[in-house]
One Martini backbone bead per residue (centre of mass of N, CA, C, O) as a GRO file, in nm:
protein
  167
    1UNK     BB    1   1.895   3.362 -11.591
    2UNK     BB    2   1.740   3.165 -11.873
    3UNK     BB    3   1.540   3.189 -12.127
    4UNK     BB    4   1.376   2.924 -12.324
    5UNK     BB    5   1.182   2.835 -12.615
    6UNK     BB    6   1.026   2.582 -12.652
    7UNK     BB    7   1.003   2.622 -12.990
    8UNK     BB    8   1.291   2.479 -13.016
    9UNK     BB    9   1.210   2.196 -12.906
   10UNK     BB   10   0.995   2.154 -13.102
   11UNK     BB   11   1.179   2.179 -13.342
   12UNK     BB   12   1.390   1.944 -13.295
   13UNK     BB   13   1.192   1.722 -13.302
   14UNK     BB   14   1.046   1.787 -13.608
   15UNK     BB   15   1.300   1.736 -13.733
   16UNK     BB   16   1.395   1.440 -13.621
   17UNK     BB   17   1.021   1.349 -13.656
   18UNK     BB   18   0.794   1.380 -13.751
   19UNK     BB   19   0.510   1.385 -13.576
   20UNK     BB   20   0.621   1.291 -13.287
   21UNK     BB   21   0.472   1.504 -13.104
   22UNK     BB   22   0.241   1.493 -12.831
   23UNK     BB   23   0.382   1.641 -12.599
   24UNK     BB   24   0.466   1.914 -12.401
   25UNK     BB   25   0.663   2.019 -12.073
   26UNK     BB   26   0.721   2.363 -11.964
   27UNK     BB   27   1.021   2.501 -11.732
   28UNK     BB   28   1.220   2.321 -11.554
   29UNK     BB   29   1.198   2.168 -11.813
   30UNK     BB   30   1.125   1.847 -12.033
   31UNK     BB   31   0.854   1.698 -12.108
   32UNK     BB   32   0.792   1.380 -12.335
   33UNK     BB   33   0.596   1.299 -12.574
   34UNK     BB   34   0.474   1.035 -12.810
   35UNK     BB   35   0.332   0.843 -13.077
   36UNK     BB   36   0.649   0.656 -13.101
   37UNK     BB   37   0.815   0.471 -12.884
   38UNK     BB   38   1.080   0.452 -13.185
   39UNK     BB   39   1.112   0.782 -13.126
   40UNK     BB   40   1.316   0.822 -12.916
   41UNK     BB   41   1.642   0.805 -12.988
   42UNK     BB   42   1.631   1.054 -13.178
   43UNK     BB   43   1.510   1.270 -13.029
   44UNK     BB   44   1.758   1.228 -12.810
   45UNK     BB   45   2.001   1.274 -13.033
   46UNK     BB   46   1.871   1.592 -13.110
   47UNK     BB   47   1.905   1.709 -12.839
   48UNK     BB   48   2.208   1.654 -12.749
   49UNK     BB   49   2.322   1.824 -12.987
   50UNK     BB   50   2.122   2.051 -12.894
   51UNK     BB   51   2.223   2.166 -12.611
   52UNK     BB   52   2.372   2.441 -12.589
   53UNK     BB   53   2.101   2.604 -12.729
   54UNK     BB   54   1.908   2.442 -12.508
   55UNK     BB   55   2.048   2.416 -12.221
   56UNK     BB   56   2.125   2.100 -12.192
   57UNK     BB   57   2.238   1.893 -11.943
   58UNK     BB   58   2.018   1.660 -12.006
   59UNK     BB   59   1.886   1.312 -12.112
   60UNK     BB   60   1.612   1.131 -12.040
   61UNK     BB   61   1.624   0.746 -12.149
   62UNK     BB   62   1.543   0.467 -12.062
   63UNK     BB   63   1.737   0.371 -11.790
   64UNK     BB   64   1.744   0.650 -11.670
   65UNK     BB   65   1.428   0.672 -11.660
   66UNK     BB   66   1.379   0.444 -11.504
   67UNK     BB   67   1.519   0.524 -11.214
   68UNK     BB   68   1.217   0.752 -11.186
   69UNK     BB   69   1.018   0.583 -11.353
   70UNK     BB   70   0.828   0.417 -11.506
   71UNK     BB   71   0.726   0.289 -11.781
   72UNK     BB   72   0.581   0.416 -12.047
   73UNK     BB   73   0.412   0.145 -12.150
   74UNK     BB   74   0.266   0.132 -11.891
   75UNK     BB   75   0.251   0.475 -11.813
   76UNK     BB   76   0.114   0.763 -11.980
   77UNK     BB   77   0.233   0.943 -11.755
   78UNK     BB   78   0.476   0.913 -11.885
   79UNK     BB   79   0.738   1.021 -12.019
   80UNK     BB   80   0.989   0.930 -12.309
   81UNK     BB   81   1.119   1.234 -12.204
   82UNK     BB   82   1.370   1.422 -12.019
   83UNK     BB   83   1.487   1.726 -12.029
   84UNK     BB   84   1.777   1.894 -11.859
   85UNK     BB   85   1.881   2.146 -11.758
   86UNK     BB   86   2.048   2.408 -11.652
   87UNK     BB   87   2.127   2.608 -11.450
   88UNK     BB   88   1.830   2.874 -11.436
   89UNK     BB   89   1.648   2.736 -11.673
   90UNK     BB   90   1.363   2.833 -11.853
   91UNK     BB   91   1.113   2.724 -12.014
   92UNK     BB   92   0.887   2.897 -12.268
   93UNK     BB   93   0.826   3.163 -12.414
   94UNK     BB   94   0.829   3.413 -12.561
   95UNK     BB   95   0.955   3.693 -12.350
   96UNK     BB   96   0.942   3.594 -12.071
   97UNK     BB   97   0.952   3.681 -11.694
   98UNK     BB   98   1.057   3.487 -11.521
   99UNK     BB   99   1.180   3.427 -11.171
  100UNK     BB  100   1.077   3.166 -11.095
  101UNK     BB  101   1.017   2.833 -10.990
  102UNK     BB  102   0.832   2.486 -10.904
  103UNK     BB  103   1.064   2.287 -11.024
  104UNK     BB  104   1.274   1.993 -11.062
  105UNK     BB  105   1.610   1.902 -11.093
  106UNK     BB  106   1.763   2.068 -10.903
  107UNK     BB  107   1.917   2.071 -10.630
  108UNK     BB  108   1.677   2.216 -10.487
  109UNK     BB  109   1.502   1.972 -10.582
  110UNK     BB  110   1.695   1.676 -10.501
  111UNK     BB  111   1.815   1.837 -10.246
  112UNK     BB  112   1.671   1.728  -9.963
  113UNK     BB  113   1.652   1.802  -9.614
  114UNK     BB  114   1.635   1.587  -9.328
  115UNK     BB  115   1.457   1.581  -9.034
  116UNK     BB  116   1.463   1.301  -8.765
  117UNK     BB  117   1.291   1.332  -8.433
  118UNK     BB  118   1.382   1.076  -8.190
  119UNK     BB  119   1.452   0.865  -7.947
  120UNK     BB  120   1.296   0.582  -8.054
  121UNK     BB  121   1.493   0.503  -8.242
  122UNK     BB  122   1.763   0.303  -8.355
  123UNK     BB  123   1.934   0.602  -8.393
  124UNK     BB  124   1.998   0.798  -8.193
  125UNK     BB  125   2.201   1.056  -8.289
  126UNK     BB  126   2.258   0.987  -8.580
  127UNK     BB  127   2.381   1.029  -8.876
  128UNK     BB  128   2.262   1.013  -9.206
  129UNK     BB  129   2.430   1.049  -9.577
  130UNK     BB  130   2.215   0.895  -9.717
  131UNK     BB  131   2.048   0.812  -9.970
  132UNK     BB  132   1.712   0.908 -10.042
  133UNK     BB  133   1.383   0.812 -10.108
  134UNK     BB  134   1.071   0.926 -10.100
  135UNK     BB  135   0.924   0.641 -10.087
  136UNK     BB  136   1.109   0.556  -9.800
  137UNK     BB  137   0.974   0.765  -9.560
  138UNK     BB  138   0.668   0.707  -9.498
  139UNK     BB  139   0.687   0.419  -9.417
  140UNK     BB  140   0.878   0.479  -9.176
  141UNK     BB  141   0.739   0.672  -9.014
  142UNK     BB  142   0.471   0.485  -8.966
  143UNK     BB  143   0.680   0.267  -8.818
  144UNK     BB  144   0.755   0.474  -8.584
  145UNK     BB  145   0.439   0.558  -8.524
  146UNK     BB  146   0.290   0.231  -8.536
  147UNK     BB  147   0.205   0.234  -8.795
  148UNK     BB  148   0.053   0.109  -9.093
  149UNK     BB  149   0.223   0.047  -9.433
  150UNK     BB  150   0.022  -0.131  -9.629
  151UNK     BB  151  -0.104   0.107  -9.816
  152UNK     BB  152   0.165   0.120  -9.941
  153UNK     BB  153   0.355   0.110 -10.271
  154UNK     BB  154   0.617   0.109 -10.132
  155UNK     BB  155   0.577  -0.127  -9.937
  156UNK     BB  156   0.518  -0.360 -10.217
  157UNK     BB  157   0.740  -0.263 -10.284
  158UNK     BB  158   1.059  -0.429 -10.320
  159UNK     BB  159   1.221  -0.198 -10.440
  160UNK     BB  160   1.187  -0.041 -10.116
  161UNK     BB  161   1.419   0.046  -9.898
  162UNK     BB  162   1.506   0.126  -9.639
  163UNK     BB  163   1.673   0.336  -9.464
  164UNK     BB  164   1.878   0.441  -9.354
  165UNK     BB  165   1.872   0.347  -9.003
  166UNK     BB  166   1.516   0.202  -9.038
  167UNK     BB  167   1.485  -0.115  -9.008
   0.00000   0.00000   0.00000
């Protein structure tokens, strides 16, 4: 476990952009939005410099950060920047001494195991281990088990394919 305090985060940003910080958002991990996302690439290149010192292990910005999230000018509740620590890092205040938190990006909290037990599925019986995104879950679920899932986003959205053997 290592407590890093946020603020080096907030200090990072205000060297490399003075007064764009609109707010940020700590704890396993750090949401970031700015008051100009044309201070994003600075923002972004001077948080990736102080890696080591802010134990960030990715900095998530334009396309990487588009593959998890809506873009931030459509959507002003995305953040413009997601910070990744390494495992076991908490971002918090000076001195804090939490000892574990509840959500982010490790592994244990982005790669969850799903069992879905019937036998009317139309694989039954067998194992698949492709990736799953979460938004593909509920549609599916919904449609085994007879009920309409045409009130869900996610099954509106054309970009969201049914999981692997649930088609």
């Amino acid at each position: 476990l290592q407590h890093v305090d946020r603020k080096a985060l907030r200090d990072t940003i205000e060297r490399a952009v003075p007064g764009a910080l609109a707010q940020l958002t700590t704890d396993q991990g750090a949401l970031i939005w700015l008051h100009d996302p044309a201070a994003t690439s600075r923002v972004a290149t001077a948080l990736r410099a102080a890696g080591q010192s802010l134990a960030i292990r990715e900095v998530l910005d334009g396309a990487a950060l588009a593959r998890l999230f809506p873009a931030p000018a459509r959507d002003s509740r995305v953040p413009d920047l997601v910070g990744i620590p390494h495992t076991g890092v908490i971002y918090g205040k000076s001195g804090d001494s939490k000892l574990a938190e509840h959500g982010g990006f490790d592994d244990d909290d982005t790669h969850v195991a799903l069992l879905l037990s019937n036998p009317q599925l139309p694989h039954a019986g067998e194992r698949v281990a492709a990736a799953v995104r979460t938004t593909q879950l509920a549609p599916s679920g919904l449609q085994d088990l007879r009920l309409s899932p045409q009130d869900l986003d996610a099954v509106r959205d054309p970009h969201t394919p049914h999981p692997p053997g649930c088609a």
